[in-house]
N, C-alpha and C positions, 0 to 999 in steps of 0.2 A: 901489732904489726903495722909499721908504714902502709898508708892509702895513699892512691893516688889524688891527686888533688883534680877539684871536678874540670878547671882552666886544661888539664892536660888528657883528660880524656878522650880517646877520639869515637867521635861518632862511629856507631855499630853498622850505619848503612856506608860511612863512605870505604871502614875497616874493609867489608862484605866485598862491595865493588873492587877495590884493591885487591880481596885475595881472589876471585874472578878474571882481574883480566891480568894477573899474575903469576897465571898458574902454567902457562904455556899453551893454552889450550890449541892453537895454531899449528903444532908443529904434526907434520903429517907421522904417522905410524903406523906397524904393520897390523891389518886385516886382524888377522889371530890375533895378536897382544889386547887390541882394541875387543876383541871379545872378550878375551880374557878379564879385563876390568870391566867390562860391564857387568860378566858373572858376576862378579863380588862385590861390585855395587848393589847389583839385584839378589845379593845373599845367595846363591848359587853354589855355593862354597864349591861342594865336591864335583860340580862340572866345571869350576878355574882350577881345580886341582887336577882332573885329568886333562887338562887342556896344556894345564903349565906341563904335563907331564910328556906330554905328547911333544909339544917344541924342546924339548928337552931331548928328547927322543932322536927326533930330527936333529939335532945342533947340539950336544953338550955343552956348548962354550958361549951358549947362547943366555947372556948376564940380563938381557929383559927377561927373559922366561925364568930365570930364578927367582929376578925383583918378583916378577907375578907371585909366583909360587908364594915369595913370605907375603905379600901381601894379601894373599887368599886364606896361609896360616896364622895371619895376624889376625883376619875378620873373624875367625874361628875362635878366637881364646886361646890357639896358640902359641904366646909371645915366642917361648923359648925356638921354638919351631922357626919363626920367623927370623929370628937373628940368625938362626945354621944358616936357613936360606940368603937372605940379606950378607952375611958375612962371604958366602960363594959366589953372589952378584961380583962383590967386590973384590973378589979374588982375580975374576976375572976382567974386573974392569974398575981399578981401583980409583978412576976420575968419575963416576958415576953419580953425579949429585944425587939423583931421587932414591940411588938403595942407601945413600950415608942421611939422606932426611928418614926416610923409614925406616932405618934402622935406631935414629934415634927416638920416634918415636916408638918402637918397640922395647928400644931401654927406659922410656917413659914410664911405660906401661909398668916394666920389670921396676919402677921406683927406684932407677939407678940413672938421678940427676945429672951427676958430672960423665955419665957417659953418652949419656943422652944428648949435654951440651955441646959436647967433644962433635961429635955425629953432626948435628946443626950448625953449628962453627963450619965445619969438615964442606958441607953441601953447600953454604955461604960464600967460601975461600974460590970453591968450583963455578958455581953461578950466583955470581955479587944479587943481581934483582929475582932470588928465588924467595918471592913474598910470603909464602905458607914456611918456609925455614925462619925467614925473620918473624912473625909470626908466631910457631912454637917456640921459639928461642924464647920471644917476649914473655909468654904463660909460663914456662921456665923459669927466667928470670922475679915473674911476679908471684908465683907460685911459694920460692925461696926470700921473698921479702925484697930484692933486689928491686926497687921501683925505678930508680934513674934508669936503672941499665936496660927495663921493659920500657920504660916510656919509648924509649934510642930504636928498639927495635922495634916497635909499634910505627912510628912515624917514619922510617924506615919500609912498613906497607905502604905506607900512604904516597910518598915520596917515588917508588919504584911503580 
């Protein structure tokens, strides 16, 4: 398997810092959603899942509270659960960058590369400087031996 060459590697602190202040973390959200991840951050599972279920409640057509939901069934183990959810986000809101990047890392997960890719491409097209897309795109790409094509999206963190 092609390695990267050590000239092309990018340091892990400045990679780090780039997916940091690349992640959005600025843009205001609602109260509830903002709970909602932090359950699942704090492994909380089954209180983001009645949480997701409850904005649901309130809102059917409510495409954050589905992203929630797969991302609380993602933390769980499970995948398949997370793409129903994730593919509903985007039913309803098919410009949605963060459910087409978690969705593809849920076809990550599911070991279905080119849909995974598709998905990351997908959340790229929608927000060019979405660092953590370029990012898993890159482990994608190096993953599959593709090294040029990771280095492009590596430095593409850096860069954004």
């Amino acid at each position: 398997m092609k390695q990267l060459r050590p000239e092309r590697v990018v340091p892990v602190f400045v990679l780090l810092a780039a997916l940091v202040l690349g992640t959005g973390c600025s843009k205001k959200i609602d109260p509830r959603l903002q709970e909602g991840y932090d359950l699942v951050v704090a492994n909380k599972i089954d209180e983001a899942v009645a949480l997701a279920n409850a904005l649901l409640a309130d809102d059917p057509k409510n495409a954050k509270a589905r992203n929630l939901l797969g991302l609380a069934l993602y933390k769980s183990g499970d995948a398949e659960g997370s793409v129903r959810e994730y593919r509903q986000a985007l039913d309803l809101d098919p410009n949605y960058a963060e459910a087409h990047f978690n969705l593809g890392n849920s076809f990550k997960l599911l070991e279905r590369p080119a849909d995974a890719e598709k998905e990351f491409l997908e959340s790229i097209r929608l927000q060019k400087k979405f660092v953590l897309a370029h990012y898993n795109l890159g482990v994608l790409y190096q993953d599959s031996g593709r090294i040029d094509q990771a280095v492009s999206e590596y430095e593409r963190c850096i860069e954004y």
